[in-house]
N, CA, C and O atoms as CSV, one atom per row, in Angstrom:
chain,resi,resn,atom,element,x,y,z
A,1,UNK,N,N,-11.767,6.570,6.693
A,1,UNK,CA,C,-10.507,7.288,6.729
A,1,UNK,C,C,-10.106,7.522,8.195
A,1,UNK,O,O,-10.713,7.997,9.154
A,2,UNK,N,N,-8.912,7.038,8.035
A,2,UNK,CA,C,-8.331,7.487,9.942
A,2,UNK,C,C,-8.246,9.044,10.189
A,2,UNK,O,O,-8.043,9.899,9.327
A,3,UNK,N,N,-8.422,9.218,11.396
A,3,UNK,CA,C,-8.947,10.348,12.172
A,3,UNK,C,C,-7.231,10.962,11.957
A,3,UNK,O,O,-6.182,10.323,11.866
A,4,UNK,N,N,-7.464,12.310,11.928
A,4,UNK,CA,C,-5.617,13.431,12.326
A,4,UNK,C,C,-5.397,12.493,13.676
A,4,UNK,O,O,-5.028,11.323,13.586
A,5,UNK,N,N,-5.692,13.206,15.039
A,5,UNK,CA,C,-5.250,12.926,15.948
A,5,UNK,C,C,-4.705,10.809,15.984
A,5,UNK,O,O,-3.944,10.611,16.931
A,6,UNK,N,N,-4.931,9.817,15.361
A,6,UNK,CA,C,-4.595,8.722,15.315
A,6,UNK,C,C,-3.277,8.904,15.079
A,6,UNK,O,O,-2.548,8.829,16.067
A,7,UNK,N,N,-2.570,9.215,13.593
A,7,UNK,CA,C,-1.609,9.765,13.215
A,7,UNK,C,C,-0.704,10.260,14.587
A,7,UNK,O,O,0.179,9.839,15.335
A,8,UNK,N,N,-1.575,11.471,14.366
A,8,UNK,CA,C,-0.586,12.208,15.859
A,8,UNK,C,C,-0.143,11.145,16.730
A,8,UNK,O,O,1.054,11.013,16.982
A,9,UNK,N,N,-1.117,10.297,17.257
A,9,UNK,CA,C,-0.516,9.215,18.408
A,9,UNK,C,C,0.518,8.459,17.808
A,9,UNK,O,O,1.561,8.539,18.457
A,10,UNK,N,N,0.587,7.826,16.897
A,10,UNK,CA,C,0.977,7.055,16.573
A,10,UNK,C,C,3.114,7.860,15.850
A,10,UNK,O,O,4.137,7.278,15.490
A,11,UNK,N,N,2.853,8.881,15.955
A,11,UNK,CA,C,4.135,9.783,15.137
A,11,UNK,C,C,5.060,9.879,16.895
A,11,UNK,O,O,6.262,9.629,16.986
A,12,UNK,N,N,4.125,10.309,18.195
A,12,UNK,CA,C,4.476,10.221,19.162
A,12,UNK,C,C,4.855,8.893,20.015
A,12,UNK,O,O,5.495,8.989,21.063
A,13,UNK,N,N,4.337,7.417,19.402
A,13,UNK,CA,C,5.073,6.329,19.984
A,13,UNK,C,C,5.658,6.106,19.327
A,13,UNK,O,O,6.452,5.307,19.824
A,14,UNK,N,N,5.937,6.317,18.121
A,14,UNK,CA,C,7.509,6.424,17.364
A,14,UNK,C,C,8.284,6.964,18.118
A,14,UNK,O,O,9.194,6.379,18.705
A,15,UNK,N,N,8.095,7.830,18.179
A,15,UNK,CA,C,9.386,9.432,18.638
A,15,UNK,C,C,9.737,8.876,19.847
A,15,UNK,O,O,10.912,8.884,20.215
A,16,UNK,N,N,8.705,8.313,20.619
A,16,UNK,CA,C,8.862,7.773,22.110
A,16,UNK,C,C,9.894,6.155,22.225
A,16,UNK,O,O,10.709,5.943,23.123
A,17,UNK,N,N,9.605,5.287,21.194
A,17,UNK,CA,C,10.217,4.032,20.954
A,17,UNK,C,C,11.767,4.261,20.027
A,17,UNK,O,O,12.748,3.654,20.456
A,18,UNK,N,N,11.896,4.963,19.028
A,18,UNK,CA,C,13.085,4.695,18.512
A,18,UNK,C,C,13.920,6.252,18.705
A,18,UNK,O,O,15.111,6.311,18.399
A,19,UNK,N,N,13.345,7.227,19.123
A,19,UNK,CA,C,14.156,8.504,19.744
A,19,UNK,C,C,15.007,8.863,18.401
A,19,UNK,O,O,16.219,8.752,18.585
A,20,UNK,N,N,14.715,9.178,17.390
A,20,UNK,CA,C,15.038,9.381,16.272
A,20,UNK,C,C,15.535,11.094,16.214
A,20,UNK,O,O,14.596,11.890,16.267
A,21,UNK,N,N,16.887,11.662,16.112
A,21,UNK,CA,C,17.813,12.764,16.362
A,21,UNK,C,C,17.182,13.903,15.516
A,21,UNK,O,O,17.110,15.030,16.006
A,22,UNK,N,N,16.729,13.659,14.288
A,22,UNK,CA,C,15.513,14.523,13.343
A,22,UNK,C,C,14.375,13.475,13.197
A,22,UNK,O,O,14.205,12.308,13.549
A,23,UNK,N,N,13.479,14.680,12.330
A,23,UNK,CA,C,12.459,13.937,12.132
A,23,UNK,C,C,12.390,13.379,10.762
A,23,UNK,O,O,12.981,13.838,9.784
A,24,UNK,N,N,11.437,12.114,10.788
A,24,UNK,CA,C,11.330,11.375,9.652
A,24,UNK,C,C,10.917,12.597,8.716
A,24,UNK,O,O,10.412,13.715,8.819
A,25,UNK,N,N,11.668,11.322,7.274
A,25,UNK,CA,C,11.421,12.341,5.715
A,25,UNK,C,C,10.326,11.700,4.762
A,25,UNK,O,O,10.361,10.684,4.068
A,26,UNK,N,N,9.688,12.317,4.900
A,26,UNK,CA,C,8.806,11.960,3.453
A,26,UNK,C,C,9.578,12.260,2.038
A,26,UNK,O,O,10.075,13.362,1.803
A,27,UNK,N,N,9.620,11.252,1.196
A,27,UNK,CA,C,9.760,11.173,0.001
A,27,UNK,C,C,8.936,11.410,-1.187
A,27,UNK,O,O,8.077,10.595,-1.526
A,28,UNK,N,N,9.104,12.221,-1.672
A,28,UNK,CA,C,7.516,11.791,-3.037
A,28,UNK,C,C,8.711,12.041,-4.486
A,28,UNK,O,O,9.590,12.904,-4.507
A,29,UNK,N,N,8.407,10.976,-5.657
A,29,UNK,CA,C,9.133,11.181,-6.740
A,29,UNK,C,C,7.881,11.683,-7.990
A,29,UNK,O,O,6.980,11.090,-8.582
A,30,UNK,N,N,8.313,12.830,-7.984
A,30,UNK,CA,C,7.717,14.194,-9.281
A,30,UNK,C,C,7.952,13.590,-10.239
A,30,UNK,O,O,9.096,13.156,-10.373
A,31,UNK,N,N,7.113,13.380,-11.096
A,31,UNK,CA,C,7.217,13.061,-12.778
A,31,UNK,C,C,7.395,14.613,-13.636
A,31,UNK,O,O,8.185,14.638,-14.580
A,32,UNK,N,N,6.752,15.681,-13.321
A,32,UNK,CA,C,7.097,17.003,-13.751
A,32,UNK,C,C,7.433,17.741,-12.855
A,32,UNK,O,O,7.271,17.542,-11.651
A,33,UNK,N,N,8.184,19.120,-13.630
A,33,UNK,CA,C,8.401,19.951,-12.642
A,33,UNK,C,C,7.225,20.935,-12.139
A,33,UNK,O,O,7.363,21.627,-11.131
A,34,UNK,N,N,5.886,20.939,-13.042
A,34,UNK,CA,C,4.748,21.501,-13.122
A,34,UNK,C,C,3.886,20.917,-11.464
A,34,UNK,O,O,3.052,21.540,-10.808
A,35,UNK,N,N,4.430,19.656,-11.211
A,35,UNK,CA,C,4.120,18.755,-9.718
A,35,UNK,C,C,4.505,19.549,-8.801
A,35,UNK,O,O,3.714,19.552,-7.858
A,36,UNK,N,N,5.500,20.318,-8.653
A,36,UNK,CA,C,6.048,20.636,-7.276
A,36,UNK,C,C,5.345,21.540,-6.862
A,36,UNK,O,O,5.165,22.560,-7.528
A,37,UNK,N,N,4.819,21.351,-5.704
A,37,UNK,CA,C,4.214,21.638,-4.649
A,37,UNK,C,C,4.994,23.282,-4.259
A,37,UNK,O,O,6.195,23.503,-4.101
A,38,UNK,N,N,3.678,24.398,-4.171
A,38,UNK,CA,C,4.011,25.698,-3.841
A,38,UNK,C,C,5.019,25.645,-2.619
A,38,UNK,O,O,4.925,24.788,-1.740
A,39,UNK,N,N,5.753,26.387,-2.631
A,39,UNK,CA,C,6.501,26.657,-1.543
A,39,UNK,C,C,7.856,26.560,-1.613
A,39,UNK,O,O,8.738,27.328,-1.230
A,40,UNK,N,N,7.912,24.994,-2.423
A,40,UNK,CA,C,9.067,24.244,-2.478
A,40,UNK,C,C,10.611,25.156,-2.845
A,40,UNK,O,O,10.598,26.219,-3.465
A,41,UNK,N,N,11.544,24.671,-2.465
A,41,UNK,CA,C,12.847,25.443,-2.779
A,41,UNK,C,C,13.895,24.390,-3.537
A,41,UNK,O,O,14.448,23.316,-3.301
A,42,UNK,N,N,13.802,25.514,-4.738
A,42,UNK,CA,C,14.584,24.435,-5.413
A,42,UNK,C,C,16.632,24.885,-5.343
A,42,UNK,O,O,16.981,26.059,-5.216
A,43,UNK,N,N,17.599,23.815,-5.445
A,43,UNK,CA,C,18.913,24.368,-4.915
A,43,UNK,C,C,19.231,25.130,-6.383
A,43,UNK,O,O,19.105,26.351,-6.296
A,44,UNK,N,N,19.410,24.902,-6.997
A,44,UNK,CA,C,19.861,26.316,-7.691
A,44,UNK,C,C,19.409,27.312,-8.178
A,44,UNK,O,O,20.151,28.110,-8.751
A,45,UNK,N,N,17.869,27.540,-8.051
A,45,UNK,CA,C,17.021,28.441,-8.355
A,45,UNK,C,C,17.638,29.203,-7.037
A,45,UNK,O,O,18.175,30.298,-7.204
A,46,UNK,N,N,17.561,28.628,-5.745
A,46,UNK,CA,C,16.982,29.559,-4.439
A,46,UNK,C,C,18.523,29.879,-3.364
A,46,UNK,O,O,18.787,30.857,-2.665
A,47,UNK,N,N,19.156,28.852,-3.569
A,47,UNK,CA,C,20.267,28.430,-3.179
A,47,UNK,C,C,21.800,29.019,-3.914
A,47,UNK,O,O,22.880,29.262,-3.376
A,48,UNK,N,N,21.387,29.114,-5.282
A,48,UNK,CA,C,23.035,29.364,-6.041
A,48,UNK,C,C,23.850,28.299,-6.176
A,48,UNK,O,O,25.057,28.377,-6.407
A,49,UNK,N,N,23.176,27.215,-6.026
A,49,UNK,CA,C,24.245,26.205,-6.448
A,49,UNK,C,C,23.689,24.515,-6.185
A,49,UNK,O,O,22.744,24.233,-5.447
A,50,UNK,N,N,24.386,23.657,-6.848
A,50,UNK,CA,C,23.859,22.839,-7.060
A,50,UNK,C,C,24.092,21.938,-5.777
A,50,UNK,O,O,24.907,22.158,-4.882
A,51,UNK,N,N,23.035,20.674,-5.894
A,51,UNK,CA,C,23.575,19.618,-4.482
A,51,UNK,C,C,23.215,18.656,-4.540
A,51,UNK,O,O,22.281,18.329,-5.272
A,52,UNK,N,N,24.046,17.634,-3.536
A,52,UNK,CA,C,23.983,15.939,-3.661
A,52,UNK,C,C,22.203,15.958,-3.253
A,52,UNK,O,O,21.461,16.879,-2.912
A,53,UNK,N,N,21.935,14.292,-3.505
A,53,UNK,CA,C,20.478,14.379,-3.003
A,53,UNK,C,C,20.560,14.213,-1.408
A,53,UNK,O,O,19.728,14.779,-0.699
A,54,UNK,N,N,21.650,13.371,-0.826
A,54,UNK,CA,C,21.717,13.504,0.309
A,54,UNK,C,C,21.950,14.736,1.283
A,54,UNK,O,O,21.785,14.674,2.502
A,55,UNK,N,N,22.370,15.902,0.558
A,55,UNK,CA,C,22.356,17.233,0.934
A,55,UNK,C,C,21.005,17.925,1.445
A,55,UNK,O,O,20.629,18.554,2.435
A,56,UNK,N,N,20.341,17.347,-0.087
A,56,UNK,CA,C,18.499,18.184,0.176
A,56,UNK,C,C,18.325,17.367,0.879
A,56,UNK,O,O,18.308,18.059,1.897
A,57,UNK,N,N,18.079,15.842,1.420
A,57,UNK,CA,C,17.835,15.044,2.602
A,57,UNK,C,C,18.043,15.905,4.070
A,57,UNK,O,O,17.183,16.098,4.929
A,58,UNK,N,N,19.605,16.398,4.072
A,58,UNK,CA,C,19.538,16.708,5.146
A,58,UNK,C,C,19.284,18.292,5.400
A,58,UNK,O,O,19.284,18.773,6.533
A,59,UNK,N,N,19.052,19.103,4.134
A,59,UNK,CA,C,18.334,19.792,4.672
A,59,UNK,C,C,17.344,20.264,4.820
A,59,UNK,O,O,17.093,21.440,5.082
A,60,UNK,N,N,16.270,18.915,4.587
A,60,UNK,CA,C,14.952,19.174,4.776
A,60,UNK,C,C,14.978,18.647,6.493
A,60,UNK,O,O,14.423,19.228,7.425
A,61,UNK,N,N,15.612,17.664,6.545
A,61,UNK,CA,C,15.340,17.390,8.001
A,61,UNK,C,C,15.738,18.018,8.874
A,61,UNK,O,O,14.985,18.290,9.809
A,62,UNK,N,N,16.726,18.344,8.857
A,62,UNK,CA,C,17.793,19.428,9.945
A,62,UNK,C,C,16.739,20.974,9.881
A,62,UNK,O,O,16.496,21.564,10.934
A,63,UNK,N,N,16.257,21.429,8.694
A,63,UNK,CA,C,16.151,22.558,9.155
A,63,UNK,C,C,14.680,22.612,8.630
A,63,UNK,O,O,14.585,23.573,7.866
A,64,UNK,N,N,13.614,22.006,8.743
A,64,UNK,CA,C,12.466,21.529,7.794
A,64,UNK,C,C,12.262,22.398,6.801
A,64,UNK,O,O,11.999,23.574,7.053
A,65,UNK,N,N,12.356,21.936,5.555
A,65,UNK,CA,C,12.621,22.819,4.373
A,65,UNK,C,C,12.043,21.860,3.390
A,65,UNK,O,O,12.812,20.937,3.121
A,66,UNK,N,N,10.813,21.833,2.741
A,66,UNK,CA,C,10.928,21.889,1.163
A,66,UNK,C,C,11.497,21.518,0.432
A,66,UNK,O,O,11.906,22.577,-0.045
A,67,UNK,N,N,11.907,20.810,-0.109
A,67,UNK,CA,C,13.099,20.594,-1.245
A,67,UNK,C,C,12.552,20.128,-2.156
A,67,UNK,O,O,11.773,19.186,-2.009
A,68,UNK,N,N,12.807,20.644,-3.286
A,68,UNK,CA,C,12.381,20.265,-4.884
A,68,UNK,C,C,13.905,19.923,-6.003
A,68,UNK,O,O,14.511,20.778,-6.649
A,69,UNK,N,N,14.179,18.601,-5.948
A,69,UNK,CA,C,15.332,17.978,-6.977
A,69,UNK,C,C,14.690,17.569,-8.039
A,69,UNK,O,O,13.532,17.155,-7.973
A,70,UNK,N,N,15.330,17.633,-9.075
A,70,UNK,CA,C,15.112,17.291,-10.264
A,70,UNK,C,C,16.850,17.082,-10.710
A,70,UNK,O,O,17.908,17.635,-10.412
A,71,UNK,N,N,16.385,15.882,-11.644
A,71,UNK,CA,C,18.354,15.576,-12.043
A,71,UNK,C,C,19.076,16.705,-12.364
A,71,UNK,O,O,19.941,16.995,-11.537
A,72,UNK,N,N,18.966,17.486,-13.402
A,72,UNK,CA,C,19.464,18.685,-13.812
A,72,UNK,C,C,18.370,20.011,-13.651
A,72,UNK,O,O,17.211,19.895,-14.049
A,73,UNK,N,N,18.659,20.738,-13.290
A,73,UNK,CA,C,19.705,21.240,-12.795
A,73,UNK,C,C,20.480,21.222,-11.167
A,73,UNK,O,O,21.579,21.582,-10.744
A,74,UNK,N,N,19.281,20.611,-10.569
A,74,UNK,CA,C,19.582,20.813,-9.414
A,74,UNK,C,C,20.549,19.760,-8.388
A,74,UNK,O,O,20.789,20.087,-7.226
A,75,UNK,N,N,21.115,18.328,-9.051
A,75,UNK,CA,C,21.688,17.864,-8.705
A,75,UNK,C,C,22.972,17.815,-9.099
A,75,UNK,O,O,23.135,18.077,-10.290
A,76,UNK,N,N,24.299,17.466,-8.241
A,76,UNK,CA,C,25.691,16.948,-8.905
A,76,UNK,C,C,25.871,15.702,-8.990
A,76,UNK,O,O,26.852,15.269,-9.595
A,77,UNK,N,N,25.079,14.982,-8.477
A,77,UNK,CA,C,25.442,13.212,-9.000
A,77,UNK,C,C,24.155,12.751,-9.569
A,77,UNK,O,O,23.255,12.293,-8.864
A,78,UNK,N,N,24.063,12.909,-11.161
A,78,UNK,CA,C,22.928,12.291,-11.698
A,78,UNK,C,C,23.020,10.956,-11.305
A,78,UNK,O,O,21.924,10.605,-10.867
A,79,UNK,N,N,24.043,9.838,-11.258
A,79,UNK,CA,C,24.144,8.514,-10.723
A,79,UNK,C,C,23.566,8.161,-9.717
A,79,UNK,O,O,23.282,6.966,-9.631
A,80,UNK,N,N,23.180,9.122,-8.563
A,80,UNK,CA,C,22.456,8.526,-7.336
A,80,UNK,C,C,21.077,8.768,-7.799
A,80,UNK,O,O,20.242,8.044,-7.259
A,81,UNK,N,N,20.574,9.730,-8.792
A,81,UNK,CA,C,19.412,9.236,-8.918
A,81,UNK,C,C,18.994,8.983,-10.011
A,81,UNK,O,O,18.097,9.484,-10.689
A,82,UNK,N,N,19.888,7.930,-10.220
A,82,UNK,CA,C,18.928,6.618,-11.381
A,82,UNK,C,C,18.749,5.432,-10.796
A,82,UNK,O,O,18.582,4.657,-11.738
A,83,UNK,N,N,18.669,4.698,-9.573
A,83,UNK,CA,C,17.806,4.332,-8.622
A,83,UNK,C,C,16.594,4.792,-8.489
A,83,UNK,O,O,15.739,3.907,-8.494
A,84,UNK,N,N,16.247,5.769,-8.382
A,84,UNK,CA,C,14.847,6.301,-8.386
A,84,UNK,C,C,14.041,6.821,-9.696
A,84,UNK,O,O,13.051,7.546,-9.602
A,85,UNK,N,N,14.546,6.396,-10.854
A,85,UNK,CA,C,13.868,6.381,-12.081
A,85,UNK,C,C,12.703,5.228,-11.663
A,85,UNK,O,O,12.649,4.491,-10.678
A,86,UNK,N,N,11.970,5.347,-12.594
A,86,UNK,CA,C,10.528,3.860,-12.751
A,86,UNK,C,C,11.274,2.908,-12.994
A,86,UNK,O,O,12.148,2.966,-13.859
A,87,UNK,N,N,11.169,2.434,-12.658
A,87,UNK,CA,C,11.693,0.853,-12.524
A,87,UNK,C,C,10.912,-0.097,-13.895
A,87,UNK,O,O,9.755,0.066,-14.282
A,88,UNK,N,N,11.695,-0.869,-14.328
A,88,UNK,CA,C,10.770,-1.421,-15.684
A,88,UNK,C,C,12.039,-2.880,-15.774
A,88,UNK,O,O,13.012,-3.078,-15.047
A,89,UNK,N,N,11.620,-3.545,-16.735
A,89,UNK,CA,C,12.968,-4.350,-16.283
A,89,UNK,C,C,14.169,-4.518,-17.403
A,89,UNK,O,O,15.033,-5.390,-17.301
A,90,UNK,N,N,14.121,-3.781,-18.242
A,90,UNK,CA,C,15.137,-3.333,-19.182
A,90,UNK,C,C,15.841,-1.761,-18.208
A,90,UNK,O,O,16.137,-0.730,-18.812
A,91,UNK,N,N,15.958,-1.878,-16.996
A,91,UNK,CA,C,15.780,-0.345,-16.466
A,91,UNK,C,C,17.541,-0.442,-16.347
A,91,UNK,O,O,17.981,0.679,-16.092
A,92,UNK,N,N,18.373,-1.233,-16.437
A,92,UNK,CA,C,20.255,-1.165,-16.672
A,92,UNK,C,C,20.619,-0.726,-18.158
A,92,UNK,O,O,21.692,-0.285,-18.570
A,93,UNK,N,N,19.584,-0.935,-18.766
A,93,UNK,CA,C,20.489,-0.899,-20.115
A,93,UNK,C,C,19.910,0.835,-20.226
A,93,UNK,O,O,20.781,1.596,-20.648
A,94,UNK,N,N,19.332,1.115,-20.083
A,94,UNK,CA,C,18.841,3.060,-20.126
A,94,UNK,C,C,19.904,3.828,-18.984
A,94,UNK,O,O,19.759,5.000,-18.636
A,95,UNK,N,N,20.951,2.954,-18.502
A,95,UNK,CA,C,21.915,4.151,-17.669
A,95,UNK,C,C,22.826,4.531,-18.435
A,95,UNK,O,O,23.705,5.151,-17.835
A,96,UNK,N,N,23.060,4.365,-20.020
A,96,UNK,CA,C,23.619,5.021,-20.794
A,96,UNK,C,C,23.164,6.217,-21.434
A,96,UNK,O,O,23.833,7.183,-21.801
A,97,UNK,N,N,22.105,6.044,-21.504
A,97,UNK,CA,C,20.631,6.944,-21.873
A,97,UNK,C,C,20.715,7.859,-20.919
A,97,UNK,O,O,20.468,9.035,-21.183
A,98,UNK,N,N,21.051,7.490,-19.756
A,98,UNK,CA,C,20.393,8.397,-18.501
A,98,UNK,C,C,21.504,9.367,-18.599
A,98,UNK,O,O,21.420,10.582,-18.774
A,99,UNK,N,N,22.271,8.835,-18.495
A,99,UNK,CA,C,23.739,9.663,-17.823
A,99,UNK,C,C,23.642,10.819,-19.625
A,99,UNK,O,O,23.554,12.044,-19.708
A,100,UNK,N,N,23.687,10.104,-20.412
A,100,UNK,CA,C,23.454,11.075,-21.458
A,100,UNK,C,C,22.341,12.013,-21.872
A,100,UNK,O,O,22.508,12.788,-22.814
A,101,UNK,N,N,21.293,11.964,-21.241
A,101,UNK,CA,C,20.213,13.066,-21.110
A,101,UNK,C,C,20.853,14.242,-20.152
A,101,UNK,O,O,20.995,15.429,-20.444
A,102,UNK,N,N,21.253,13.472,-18.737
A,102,UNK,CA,C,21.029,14.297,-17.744
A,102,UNK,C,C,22.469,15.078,-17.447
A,102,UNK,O,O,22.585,16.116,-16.795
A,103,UNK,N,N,23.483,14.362,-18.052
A,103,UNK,CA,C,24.870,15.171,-18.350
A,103,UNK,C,C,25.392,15.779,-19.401
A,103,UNK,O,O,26.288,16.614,-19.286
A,104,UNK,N,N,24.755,15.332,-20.812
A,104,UNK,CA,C,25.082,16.099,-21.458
A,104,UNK,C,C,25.983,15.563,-22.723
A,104,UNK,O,O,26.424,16.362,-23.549
């Protein structure tokens, strides 16, 4: 297993080579909501209101924050994330399915 400090070097010749304005985002996609990681802030539990996913994007990076999405409730465009469903290869014909679970 690689050593912490490797990492560290290696996060610093990034930062040093492409000068990136925030910092990189880790992604992880939750199968439950029972997954999310203590801490996390979810937007309409913590927030009062709902938001794009590119919203929680930027405000995990801009202000390092936590963010816990799930399609409903916490998003307004279920459409951007059915891209990030499991992938299978009947996975077009379930966006009728999708949009009707997650809208209603």
């Amino acid at each position: 297993m690689a050593k912490f400090s490797a990492f560290r070097e290696y996060g610093e010749e990034l930062e040093r080579r492409i000068r990136l304005q925030t910092f990189p985002l880790a992604i992880k996609l939750l199968e439950r909501e029972t997954d999310i990681p203590e801490g996390a802030e979810r937007p309409l539990r913590d927030f009062g209101y709902r938001m794009t996913l590119c919203q929680g994007y930027a405000l995990s990076r801009k202000e390092s924050k936590l963010i816990a999405m799930f399609v409903m409730p916490d998003q307004v465009q279920p459409l951007a994330a059915f891209p990030l469903q499991p992938l299978h290869p009947q996975a077009l014909w379930r966006l009728p399915l999708f949009l009707k679970e997650t809208c209603g």
